[in-house]
C-alpha positions in Angstrom: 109.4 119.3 108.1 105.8 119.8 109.8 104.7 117.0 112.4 101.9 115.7 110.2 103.3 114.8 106.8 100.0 115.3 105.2 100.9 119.2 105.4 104.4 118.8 104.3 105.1 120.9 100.9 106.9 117.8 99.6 104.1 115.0 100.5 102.0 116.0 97.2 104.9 116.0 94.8 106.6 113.1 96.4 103.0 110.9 96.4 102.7 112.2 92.5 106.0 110.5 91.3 105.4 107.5 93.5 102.0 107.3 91.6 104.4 107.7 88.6 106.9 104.6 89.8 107.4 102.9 93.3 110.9 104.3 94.9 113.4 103.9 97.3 114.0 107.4 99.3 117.1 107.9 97.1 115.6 107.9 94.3 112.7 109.4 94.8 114.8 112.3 96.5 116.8 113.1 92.9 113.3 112.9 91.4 112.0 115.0 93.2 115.2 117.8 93.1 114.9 117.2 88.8 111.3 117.7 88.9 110.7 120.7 91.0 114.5 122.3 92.6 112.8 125.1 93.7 111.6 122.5 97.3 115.1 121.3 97.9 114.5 118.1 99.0 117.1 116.5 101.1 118.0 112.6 101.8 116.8 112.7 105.3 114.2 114.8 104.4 112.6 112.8 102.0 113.8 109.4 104.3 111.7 110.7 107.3 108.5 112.4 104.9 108.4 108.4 103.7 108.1 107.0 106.9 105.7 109.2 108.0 103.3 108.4 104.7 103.9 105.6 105.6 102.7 105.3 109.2 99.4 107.3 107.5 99.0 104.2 105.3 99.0 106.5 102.4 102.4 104.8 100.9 103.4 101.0 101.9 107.1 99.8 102.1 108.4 96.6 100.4 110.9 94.3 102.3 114.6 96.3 101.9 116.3 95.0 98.9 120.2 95.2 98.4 121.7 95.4 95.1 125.4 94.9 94.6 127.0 96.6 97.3 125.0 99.2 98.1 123.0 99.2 101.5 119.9 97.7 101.6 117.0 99.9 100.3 113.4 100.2 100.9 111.5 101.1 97.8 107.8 102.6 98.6 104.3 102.1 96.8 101.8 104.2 96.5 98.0 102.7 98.4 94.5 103.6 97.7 94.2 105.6 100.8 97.4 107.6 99.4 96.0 108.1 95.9 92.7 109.2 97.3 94.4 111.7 99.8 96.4 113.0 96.5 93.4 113.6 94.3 91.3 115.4 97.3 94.1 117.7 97.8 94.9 118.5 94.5 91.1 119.7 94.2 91.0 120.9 97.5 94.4 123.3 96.5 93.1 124.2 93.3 89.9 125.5 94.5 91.6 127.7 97.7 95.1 128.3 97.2 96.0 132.0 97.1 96.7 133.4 93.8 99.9 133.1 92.4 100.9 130.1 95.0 103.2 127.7 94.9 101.3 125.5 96.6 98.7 125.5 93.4 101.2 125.2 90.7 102.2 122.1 92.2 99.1 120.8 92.4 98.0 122.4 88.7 100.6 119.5 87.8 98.2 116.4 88.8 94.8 118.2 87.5 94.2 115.3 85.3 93.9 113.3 88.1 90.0 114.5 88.8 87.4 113.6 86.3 86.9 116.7 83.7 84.2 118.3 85.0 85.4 118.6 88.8 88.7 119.8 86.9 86.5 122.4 85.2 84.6 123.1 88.2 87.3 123.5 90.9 89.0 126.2 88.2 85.5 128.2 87.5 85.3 128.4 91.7 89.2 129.6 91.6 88.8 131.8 88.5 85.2 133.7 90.3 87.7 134.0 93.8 90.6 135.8 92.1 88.3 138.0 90.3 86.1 139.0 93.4 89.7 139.6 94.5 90.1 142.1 91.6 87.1 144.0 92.1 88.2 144.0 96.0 91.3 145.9 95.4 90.2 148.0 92.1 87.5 149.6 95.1 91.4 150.9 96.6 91.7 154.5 97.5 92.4 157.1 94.8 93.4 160.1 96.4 97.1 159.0 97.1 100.0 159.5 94.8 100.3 156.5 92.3 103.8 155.6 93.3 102.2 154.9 97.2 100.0 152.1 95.7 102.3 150.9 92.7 102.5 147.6 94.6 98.1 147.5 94.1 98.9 148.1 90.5 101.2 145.1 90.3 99.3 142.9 92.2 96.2 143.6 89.8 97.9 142.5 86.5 99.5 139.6 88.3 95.6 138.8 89.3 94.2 139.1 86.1 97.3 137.5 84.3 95.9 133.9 86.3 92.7 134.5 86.0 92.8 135.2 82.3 94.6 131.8 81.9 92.4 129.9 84.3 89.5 131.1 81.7 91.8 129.8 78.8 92.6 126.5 80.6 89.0 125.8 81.5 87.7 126.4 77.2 90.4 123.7 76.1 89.7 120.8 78.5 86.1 121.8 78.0 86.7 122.1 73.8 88.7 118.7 74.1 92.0 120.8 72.8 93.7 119.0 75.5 94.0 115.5 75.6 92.3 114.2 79.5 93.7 111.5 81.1 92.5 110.6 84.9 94.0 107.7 85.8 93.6 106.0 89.4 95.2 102.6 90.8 92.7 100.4 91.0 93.7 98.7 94.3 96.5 99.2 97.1 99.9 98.3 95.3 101.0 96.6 98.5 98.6 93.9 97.8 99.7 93.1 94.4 102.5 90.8 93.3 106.3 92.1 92.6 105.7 91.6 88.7 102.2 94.2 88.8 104.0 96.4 91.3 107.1 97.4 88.6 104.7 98.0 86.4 104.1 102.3 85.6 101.3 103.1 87.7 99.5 104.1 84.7 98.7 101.0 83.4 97.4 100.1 87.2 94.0 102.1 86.3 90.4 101.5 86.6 87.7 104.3 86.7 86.3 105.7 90.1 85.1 108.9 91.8 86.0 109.5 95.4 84.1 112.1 97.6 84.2 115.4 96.2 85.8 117.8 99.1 85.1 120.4 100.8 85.2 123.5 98.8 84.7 125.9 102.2 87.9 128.7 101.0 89.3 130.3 103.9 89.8 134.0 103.8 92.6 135.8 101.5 94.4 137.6 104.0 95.1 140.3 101.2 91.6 140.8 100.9 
């Protein structure tokens, strides 16, 4: 797991189902392995990654409870300061994330998290990238036998196979064909009593726009 949990592949998902319902590390750890196998997400792994959201204030640990016999466990709420981390980089992801990234599918999951129109404007800026990115590599050489650039070819049609669905995503939340929801908490859950904290974060909502982020992309190294 990296030093700084804040660039951890499994920070985003786990502060997404935390947002969903507060969890114990066990918990959130099956979750997360129903929800998205592909990460693998350990005990310890997910133990540790809580720990260190939490020393980033971005999640806030209740007093360790035991039930029946079972060890005592410490179920983790999601702050403001985590929710506002979570919506920034889902924009921030959706904007530069290479084409065809994992990184961006997991973050395409929490899109109704930004308003609609930074939704619809963080996938027109990704749409224009991966299509600059098209006419980069449609400029490739010619002269060489097709089967010594077969892998531009494929990486082509996997371009415009996003970027054609980008377009189609961006006309139905723009149409209204699918239904927004962008909910926020609308303060830190530590601060609320045990009754409001057990409730689905949901119905913990209040509108609010944080700072929009950067959208400096860094350099495709494909391109």
């Amino acid at each position: 797991m990296p030093t700084n949990a804040l660039h951890s592949k499994l920070s985003l998902p786990a502060l997404g189902l935390l947002l969903e319902q507060a969890d114990h590390p066990y918990g959130l750890t099956s979750r997360l392995n129903d929800r998205y196998r592909h990460l693998h997400a350990s005990r310890s792994s997910i133990t540790t990654l809580a720990k260190s959201l939490a020393d980033a204030d971005l999640v806030t640990p209740r007093s360790p409870e035991r039930v029946g016999n079972r060890p005592p466990r410490t179920i983790y709420d999601l702050t403001e300061a985590g929710f506002t981390h979570m919506r920034h980089r889902v924009e921030e992801t959706i904007r530069t994330a290479p084409a065809m990234d994992a990184d961006f599918v997991t973050a395409l999951a929490y899109i109704g998290l930004l308003g609609k129109e930074r939704a619809e404007d963080a996938l027109d800026e990704r749409t224009r990238r991966i299509r600059q990115e098209i006419a980069d590599l449609s400029d490739s050489p010619t002269d060489l036998a097709e089967i010594k650039m077969i892998e531009v070819e494929y990486w082509l049609r996997m371009l415009a196979s996003e970027a054609s669905w980008l377009e189609q995503l961006r006309d139905r939340i723009e149409s209204g064909e699918i239904e927004w929801i962008g909910d926020k908490p609308s303060c830190s859950t530590a601060s609320m009593s045990p009754a409001a904290r057990a409730q689905p974060a949901q119905s913990r909502i209040a509108p609010k726009e944080s700072p929009r982020p950067s959208t400096t992309s860094q350099a495709d190294p494909r391109t």
